[in-house]
C-alpha positions as CSV (number, residue, x, y, z in Angstrom):
1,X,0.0,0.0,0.0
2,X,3.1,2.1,0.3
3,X,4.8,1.5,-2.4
4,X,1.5,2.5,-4.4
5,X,0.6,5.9,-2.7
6,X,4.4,6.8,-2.9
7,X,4.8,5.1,-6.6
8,X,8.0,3.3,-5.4
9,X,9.3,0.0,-6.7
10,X,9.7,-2.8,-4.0
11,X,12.9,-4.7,-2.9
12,X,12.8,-8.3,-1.8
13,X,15.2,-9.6,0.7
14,X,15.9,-12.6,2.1
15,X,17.8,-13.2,5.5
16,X,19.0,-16.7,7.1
17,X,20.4,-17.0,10.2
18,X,19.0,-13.7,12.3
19,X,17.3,-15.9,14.7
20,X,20.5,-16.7,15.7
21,X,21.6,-13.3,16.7
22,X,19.0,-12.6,19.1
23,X,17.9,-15.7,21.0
24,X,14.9,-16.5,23.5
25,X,15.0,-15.2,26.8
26,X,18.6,-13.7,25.8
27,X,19.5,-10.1,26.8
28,X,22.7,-10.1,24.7
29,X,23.4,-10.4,20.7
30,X,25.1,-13.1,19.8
31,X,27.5,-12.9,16.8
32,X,26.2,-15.3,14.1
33,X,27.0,-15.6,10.5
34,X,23.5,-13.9,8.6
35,X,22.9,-13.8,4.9
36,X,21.5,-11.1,3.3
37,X,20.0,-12.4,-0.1
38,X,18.5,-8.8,-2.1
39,X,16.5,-9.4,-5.3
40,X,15.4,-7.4,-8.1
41,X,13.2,-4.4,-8.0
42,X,9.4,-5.0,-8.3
43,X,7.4,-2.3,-9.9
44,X,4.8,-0.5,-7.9
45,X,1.1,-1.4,-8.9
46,X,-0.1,0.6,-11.6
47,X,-3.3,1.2,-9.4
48,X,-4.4,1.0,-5.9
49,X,-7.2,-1.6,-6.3
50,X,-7.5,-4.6,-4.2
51,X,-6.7,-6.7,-7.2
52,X,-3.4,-4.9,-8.0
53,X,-2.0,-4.4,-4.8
54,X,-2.6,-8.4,-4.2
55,X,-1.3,-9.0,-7.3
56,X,2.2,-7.2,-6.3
57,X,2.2,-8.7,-2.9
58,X,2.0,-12.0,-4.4
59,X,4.9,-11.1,-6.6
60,X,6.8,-10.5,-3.9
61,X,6.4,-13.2,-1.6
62,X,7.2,-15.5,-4.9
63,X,10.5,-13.6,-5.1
64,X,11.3,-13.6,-1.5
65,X,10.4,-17.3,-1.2
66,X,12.6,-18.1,-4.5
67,X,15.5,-16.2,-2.6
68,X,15.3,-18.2,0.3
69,X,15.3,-21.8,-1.6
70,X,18.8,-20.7,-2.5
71,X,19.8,-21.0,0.6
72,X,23.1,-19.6,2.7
């Protein structure tokens, strides 16, 4: 809905490993190894209908979730 009023593309990103930093019931970061995985820009929708917001947010989570497969 952002990216639509402001007419900004979208970044997908994909991080592993940043549940290790901060863990359960710990006060202190712990310094873990995270990966940062950044994919292409995603247009913004051409509109701000229901269908072509969900349309982008689906791209998205396809491109985040593509990211992720690849692993560390």
């Amino acid at each position: 809905m952002i990216a639509a009023k402001a007419q900004v593309p979208l970044i997908p990103v994909s991080l592993w490993g940043t549940e290790q930093v901060l863990q359960k019931d710990s006060k202190f970061l712990k310094p873990s190894p995270v990966t940062v995985r950044i994919g292409e820009a995603i247009a913004p929708p051409a509109s701000k209908d229901k269908a072509a917001l969900q349309a982008v947010t689906q791209q998205c989570v396809d491109e985040i979730h593509a990211l992720h497969e690849l692993g560390r």
